[in-house]
TIMIDREN-361386 format. One record per residue: residue in three letters; x, y, z of N, C-alpha, C, O, CB in turn; residue number from 1. Coordinates in steps of 0.001 Angstrom, whole numbers, plus 500000, padded with zeros to 6 digits. Atoms other than C-alpha are relative to their C-alpha. Glycine has a CB too. Example, Ala and Ser with C-alpha at 12.3 -4.5 7.8 and 13.67 -1.06 7.14 Angstrom:
REM residues 2
> residu  n.c1  n.c2  n.c3  ca.c1  ca.c2  ca.c3  c.c1  c.c2  c.c3  o.c1  o.c2  o.c3  cb.c1  cb.c2  cb.c3  num
> Ala  500890  498810  500000  512300  495500  507800  500900  501200  500000  501936  501181  500665  499008  500027  501246  1
> Ser  499180  498810  499940  513670  498940  507140  499230  501090  500730  499739  502198  500899  500414  500462  498585  2
***
This chain:
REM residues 203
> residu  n.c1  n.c2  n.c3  ca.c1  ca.c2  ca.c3  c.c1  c.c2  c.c3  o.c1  o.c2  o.c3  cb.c1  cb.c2  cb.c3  num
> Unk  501013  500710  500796  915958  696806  698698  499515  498821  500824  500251  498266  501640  500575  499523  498606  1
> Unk  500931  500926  498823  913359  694351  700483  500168  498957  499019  500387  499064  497812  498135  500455  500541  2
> Unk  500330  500990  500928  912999  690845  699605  499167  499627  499021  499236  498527  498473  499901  499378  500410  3
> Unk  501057  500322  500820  910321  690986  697543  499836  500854  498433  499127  500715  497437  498786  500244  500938  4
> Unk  499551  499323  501183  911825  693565  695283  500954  499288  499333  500945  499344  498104  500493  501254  500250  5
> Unk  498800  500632  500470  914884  691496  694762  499555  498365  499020  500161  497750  498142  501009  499717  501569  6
> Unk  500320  501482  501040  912795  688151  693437  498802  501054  498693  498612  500717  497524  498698  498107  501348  7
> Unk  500358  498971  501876  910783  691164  690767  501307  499839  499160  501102  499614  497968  499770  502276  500138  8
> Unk  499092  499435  500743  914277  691639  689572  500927  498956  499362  501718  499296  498481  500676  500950  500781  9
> Unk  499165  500888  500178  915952  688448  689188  499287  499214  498257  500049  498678  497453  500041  498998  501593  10
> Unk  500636  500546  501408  913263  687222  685828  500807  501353  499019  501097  501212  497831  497778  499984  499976  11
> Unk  500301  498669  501419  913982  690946  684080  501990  499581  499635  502601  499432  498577  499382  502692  500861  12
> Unk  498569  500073  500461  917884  690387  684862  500635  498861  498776  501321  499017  497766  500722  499723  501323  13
> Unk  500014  501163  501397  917796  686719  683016  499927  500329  498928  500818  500138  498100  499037  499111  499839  14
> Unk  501106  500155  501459  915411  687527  680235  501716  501054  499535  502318  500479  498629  497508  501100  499947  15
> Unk  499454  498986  500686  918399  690918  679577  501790  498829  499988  502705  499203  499254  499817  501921  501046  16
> Unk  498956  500493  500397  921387  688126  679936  499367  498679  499071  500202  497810  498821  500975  499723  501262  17
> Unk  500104  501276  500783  919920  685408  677945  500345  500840  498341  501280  500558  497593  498139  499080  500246  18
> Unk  499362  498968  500876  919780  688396  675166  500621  500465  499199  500521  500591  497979  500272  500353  500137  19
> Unk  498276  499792  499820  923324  689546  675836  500405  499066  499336  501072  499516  498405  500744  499914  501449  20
> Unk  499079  500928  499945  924590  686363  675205  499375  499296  498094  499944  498544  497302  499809  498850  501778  21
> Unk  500780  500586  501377  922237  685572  671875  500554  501192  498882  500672  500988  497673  497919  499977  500176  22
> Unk  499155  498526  501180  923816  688994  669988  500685  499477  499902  500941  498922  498833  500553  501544  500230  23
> Unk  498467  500334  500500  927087  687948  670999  500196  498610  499471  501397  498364  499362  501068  500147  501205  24
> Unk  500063  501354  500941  926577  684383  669227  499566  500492  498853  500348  500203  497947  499025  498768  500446  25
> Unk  499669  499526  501642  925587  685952  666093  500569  500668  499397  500754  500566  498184  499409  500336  499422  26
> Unk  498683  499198  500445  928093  688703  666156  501323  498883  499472  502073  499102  498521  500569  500999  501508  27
> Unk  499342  501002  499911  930102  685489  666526  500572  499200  498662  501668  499138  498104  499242  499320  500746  28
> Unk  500752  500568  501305  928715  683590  663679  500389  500709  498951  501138  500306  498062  498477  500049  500008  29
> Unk  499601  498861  501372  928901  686727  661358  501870  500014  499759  502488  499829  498710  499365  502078  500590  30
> Unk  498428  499475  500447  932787  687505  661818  500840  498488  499998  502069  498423  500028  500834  501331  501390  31
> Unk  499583  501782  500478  933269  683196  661302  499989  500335  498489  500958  500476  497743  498580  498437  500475  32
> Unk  500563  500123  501470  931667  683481  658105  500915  501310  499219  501220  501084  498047  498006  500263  499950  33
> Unk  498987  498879  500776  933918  686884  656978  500802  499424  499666  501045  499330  498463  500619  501114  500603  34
> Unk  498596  499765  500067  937060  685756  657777  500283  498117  499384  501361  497526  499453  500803  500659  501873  35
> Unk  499741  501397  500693  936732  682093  656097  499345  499949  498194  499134  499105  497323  499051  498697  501123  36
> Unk  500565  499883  501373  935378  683831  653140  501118  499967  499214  501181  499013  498439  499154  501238  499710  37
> Unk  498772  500370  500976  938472  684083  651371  500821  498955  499679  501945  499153  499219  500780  500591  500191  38
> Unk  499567  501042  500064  939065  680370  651275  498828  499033  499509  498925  497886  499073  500617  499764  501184  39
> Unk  500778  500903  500932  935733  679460  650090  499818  500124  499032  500050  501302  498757  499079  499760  500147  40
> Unk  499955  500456  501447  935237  678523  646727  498705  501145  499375  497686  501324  500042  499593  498013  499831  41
> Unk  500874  499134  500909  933259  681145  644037  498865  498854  499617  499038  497690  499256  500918  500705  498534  42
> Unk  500973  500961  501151  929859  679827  642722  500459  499816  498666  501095  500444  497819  498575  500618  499705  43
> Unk  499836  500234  501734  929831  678142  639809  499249  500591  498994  498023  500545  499099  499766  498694  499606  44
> Unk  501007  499166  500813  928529  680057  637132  499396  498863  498571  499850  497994  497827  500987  501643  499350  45
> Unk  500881  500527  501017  925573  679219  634995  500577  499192  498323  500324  499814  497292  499152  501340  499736  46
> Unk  499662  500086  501789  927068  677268  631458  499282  500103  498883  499493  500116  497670  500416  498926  499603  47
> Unk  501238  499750  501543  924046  677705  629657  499728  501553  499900  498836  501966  499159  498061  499130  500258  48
> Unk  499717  498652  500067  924583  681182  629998  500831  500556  498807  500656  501503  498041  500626  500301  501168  49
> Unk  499059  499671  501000  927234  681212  627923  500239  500030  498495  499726  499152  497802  500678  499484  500275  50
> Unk  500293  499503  501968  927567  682235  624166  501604  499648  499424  502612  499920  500078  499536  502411  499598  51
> Unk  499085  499707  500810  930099  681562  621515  500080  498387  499244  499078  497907  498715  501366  500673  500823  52
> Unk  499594  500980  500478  932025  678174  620323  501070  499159  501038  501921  499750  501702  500479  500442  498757  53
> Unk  499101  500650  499286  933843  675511  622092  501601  500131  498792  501691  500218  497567  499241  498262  500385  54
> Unk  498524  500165  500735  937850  675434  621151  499948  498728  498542  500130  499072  497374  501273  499318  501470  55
> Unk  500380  500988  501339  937255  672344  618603  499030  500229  499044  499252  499779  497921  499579  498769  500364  56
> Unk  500644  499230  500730  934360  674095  617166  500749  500922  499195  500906  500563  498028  499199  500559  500703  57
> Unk  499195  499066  500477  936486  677208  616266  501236  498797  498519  501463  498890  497312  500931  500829  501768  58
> Unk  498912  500740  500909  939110  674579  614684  499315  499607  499256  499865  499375  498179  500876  498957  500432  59
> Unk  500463  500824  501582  936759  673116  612412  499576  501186  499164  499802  501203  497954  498473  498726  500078  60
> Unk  500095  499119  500871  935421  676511  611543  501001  500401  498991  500891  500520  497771  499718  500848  500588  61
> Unk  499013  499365  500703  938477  677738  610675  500960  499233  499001  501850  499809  498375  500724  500593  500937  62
> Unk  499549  501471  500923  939636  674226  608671  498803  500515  498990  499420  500646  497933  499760  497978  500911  63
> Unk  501003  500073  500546  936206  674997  606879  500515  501412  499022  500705  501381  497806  498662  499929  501022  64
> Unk  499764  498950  500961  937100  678566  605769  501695  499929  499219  501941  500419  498117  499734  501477  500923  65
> Unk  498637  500430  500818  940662  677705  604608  499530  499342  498724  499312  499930  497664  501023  498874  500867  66
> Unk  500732  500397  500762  939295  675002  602867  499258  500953  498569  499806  500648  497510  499231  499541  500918  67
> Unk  500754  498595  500384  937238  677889  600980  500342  500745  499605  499678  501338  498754  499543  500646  500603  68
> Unk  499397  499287  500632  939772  679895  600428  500678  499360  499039  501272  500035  498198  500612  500663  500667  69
> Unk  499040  500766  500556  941439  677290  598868  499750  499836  498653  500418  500183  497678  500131  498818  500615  70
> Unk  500881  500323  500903  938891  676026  596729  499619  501439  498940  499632  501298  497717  498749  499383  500871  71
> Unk  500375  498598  500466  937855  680027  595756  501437  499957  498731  501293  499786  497520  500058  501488  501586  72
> Unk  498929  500009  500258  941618  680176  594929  500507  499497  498490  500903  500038  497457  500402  499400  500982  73
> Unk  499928  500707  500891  941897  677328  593112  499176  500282  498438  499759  500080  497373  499698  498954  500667  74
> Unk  501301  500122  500717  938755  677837  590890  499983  501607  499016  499234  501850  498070  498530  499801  501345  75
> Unk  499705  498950  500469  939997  681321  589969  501203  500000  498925  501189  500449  497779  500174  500741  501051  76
> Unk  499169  500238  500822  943216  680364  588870  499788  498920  498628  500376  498963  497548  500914  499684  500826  77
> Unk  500441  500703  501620  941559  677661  586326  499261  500802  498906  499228  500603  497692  498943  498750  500179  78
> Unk  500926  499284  501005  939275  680199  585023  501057  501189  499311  500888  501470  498125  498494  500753  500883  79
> Unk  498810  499238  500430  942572  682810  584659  500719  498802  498772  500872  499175  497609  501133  500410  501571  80
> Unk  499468  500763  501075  944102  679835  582664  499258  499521  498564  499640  499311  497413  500364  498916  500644  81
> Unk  501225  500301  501251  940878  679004  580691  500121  501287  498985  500521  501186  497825  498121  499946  500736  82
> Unk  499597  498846  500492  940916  682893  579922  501466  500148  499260  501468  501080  498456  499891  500822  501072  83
> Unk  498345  500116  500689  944845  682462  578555  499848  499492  498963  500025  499934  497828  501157  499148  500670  84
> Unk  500268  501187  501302  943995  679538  576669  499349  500752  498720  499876  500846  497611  498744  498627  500520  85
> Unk  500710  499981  500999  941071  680946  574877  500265  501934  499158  499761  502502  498189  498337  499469  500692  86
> Unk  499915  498978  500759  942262  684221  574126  501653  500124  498723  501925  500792  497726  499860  501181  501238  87
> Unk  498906  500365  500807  945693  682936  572843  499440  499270  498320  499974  499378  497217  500911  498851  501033  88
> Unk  500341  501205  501086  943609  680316  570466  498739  501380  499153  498236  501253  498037  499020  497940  501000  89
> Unk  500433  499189  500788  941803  683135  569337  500716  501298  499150  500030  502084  498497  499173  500302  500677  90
> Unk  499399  499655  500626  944548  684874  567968  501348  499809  499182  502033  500552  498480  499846  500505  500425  91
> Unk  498618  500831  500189  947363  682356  567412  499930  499424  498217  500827  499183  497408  500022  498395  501355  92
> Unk  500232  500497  501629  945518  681218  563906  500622  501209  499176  501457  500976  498302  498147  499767  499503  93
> Unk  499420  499217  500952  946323  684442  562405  501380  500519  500212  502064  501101  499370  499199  501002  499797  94
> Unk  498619  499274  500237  949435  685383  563709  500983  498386  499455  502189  498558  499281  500705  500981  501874  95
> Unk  499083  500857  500217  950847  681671  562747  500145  500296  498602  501198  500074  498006  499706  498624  500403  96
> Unk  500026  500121  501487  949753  682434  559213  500968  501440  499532  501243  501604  498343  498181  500001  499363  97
> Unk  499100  498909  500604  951954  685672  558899  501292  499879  500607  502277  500066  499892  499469  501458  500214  98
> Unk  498813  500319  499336  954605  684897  561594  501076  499561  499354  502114  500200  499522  499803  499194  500831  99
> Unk  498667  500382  500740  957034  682794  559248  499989  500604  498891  501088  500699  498345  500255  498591  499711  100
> Unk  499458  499017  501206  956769  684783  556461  500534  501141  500314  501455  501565  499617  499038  500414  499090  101
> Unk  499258  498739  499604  957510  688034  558452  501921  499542  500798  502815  500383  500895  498690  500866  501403  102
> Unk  499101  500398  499765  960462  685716  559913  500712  499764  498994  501933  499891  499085  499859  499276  500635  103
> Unk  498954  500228  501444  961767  684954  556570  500022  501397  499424  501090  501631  498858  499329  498784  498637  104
> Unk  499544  498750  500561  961293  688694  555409  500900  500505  500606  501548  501176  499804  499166  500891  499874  105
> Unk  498778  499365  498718  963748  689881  558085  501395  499683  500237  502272  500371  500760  499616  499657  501342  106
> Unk  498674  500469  499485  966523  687458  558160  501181  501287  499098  502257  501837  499330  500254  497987  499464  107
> Unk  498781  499207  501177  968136  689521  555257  500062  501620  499942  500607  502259  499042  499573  499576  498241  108
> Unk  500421  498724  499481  967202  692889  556701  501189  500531  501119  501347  500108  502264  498447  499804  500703  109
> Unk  499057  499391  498793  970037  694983  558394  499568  501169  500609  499176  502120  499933  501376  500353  499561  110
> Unk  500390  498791  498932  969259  697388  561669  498492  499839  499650  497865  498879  499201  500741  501793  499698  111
> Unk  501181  500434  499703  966155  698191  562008  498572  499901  499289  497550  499506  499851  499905  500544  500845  112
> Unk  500340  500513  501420  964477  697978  558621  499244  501626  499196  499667  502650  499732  498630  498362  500177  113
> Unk  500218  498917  500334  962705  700863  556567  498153  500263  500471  497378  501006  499869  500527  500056  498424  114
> Unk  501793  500099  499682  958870  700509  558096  499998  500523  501604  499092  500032  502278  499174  497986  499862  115
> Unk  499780  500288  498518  959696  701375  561649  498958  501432  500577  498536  501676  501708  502022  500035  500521  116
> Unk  500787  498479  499273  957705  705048  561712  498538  499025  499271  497421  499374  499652  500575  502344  499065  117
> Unk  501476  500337  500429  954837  702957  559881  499598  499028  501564  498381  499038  501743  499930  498888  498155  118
> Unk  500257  500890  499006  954690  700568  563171  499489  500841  501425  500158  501791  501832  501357  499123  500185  119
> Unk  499845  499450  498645  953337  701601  566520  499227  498662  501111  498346  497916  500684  499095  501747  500041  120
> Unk  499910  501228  499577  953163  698964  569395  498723  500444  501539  499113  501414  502189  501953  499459  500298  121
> Unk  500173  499604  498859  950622  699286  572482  499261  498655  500963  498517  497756  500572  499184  501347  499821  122
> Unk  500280  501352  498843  949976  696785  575555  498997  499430  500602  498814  499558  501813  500475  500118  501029  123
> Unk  501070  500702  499089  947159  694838  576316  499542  499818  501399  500305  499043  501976  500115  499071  499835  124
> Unk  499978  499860  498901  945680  695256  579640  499701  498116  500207  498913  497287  499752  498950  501292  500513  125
> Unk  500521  501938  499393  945871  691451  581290  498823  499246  500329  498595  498044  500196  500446  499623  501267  126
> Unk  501381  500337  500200  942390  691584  582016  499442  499493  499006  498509  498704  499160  499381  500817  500126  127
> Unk  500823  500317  501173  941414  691070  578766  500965  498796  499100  500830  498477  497919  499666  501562  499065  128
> Unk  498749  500847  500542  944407  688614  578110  500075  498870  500498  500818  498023  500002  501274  500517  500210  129
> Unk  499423  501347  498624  944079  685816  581394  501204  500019  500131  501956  499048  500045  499795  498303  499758  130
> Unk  498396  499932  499665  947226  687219  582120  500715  500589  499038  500943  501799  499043  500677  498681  500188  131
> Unk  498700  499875  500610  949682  687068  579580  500045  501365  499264  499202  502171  498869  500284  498790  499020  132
> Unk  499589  498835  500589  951620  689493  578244  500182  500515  498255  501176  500659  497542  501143  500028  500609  133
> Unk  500321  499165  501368  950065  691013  574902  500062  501315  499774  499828  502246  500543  498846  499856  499622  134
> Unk  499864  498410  500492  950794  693917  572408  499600  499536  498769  499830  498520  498113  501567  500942  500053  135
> Unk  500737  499484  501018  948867  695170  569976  500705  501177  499327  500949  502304  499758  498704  500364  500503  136
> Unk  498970  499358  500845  950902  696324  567097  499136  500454  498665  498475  499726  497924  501328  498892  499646  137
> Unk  501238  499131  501028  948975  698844  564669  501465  500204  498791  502546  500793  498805  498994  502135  500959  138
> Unk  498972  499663  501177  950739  698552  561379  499478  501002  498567  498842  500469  497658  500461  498432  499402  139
> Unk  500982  499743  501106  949636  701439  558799  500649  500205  498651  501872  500346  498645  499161  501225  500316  140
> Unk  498897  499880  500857  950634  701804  555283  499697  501324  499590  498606  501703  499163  500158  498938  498861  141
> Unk  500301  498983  500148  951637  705219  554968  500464  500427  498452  500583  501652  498435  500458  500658  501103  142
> Unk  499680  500022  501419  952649  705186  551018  498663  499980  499534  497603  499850  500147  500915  498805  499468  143
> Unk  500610  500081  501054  950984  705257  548153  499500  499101  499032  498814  499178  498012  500432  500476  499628  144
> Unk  500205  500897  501006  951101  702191  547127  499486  498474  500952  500043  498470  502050  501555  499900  499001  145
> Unk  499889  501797  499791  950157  698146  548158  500808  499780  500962  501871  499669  500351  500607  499063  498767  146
> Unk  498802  500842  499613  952411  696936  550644  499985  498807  501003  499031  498984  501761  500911  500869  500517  147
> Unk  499770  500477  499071  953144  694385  552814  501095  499733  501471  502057  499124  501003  499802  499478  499464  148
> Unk  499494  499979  499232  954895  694266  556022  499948  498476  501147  499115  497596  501367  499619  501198  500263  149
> Unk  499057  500899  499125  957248  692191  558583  500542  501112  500948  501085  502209  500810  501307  499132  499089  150
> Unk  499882  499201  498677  957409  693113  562125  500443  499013  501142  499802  498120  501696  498535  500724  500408  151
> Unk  499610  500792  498901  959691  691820  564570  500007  500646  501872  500293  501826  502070  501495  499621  499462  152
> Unk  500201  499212  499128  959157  692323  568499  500750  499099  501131  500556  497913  501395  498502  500421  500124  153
> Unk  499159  500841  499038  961620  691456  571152  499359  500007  501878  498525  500802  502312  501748  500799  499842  154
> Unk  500316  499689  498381  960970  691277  575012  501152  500001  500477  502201  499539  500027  499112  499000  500871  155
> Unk  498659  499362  499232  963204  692530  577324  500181  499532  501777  499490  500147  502590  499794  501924  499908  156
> Unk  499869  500110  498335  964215  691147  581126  500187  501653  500209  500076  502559  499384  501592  498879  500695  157
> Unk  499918  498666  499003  964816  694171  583784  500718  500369  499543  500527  501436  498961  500228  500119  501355  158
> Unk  498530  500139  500572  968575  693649  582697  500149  500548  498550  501246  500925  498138  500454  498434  499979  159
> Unk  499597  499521  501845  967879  694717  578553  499712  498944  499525  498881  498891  498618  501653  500421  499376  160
> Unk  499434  500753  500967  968853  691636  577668  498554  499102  498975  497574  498950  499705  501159  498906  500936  161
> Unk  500715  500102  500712  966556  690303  575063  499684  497908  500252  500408  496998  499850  500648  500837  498606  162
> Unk  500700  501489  499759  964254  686629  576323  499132  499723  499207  498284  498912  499578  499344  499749  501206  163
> Unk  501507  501153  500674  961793  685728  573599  500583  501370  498725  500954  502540  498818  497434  499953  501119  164
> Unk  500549  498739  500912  961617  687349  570275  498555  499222  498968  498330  498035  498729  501642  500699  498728  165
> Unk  501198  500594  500750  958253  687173  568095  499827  500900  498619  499989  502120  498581  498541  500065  501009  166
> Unk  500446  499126  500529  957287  688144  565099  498161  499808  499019  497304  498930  499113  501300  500289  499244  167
> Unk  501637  499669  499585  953882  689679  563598  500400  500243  497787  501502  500124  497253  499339  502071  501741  168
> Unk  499910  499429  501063  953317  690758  559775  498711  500360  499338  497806  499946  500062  500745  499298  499307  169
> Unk  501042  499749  500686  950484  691989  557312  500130  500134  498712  501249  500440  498302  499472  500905  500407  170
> Unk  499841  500280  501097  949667  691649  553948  499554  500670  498773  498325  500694  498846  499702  499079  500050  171
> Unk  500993  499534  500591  948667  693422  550882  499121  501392  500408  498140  501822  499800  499321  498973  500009  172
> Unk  500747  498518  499610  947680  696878  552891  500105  500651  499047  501116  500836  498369  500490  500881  501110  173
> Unk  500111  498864  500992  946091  699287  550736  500798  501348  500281  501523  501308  501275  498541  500359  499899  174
> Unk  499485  498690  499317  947384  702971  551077  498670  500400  500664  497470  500429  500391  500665  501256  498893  175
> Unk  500778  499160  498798  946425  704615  554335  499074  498418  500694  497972  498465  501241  498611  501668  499137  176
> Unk  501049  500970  499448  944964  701269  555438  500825  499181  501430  501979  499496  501723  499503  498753  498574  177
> Unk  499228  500139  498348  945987  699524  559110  499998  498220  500210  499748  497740  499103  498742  500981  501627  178
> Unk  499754  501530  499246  946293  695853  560412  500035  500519  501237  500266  501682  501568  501452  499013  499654  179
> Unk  499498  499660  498495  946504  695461  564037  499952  498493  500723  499197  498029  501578  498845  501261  500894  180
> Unk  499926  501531  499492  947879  691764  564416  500779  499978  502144  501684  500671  502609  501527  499005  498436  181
> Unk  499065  500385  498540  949076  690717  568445  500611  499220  500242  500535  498081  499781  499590  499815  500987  182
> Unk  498524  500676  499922  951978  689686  569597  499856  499756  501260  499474  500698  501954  501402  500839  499629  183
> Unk  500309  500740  498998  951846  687080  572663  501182  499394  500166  501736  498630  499375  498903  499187  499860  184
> Unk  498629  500589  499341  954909  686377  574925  499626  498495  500566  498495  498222  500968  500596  501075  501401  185
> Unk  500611  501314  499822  954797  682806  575652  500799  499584  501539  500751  498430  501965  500356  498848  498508  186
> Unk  499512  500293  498944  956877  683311  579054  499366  500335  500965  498630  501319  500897  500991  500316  500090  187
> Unk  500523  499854  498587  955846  683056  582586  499808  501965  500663  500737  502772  500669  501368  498978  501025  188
> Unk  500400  499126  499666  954194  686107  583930  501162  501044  500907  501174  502275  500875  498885  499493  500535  189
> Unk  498968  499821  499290  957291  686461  586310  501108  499655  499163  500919  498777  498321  499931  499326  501179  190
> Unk  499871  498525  499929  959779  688194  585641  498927  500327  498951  498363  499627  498110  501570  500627  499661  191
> Unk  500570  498768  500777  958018  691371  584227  501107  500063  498551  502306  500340  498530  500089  501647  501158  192
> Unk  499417  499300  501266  958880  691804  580490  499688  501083  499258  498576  501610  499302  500002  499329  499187  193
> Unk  500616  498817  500526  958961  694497  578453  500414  500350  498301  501524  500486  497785  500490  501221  501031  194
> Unk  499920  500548  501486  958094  694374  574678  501115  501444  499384  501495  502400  500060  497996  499843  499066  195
> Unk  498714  499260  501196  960705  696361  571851  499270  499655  498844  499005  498515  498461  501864  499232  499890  196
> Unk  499975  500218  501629  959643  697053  568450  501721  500113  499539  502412  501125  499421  498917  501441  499104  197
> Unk  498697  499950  501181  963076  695587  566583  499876  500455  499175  500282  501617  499170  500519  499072  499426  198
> Unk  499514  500052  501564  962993  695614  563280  498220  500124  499575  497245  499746  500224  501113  498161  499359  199
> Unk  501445  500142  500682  959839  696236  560916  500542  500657  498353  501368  501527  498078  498491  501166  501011  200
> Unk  499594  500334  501560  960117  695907  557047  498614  499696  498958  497877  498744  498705  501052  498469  500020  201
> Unk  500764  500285  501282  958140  696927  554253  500405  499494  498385  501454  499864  497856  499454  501134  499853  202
> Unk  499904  500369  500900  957716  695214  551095  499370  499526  498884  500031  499143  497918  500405  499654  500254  203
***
């Protein structure tokens, strides 16, 4: 090669190492930036992005619906007691007015008296009671004649044993004619009782 070929060749050789050397600085660059990626920090993500309730939010909600239930709760059980009240006071006038007389017809009454197929006893659903535990005692007179009747009704724990007794009576039934006075346990809903026709006595 002549001298004049050798200064053609010396610009093309530069220009192909200046190049060379500009790849391998960004190859460079690139595998920096890889291998320090796993030590830099994640973007922060958008917060207005985000949907729902902060933690103290949630707590007041959920103070709010308690609350609510509470109140619901509450507001149910006065109206269950209102319901007690007013269905007791709507039948307490007439059974007070036969109650001690059917208590005084009875004391002198042995077993379980001679009226007991004229009596039949059946249970008030609580719905219609605010609870308590009522029976509806159908008294008919199956004779021929006038009579009046005394009807005693016991309640019963789980056990038998006999917790409240009440009694019920009617007056003056024609023949074939019915009464149907109720009989209202005056104990707590708990325990479960369970009514007994005792004794029933015509006269």
């Amino acid at each position: 090669m002549n001298t004049k070929s050798l200064r053609r060749a010396r610009p093309a050789a530069l220009v192909l190492a200046v190049v060379a050397a500009s790849t391998v600085a960004l190859v460079s660059c690139g595998d920096d930036n890889n291998s320090s990626g796993g030590s830099s920090q994640a973007p922060t993500p958008d917060k207005a992005s985000f949907s729902g309730m902060t933690p103290s939010a949630l707590k007041s909600a959920a103070a709010s619906a308690v609350a609510s239930a509470q109140a619901r709760a509450s507001a149910l059980a006065s109206s269950a007691s209102a319901a007690a009240s007013s269905f007791e006071a709507s039948v307490s006038a007439e059974v007070a007015r036969a109650s001690k007389d059917a208590q005084n017809e009875l004391k002198n009454v042995s077993g379980q008296g001679n009226a007991m197929s004229d009596v039949a006893m059946t249970g008030k659903p609580r719905a219609q009671t605010g609870g308590l535990l009522a029976v509806l005692v159908t008294i008919t007179n199956k004779t021929d004649k006038k009579a009046s009747y005394a009807v005693q009704v016991d309640f019963l724990d789980s056990s038998g044993k006999v917790v409240e007794t009440r009694y019920v009576g009617a007056e003056d039934l024609a023949p074939g004619a019915k009464a149907q006075p109720v009989v209202i346990s005056t104990k707590p809903p708990e325990p479960v009782l369970t009514p007994k026709l005792a004794k029933a006595q015509r006269y």
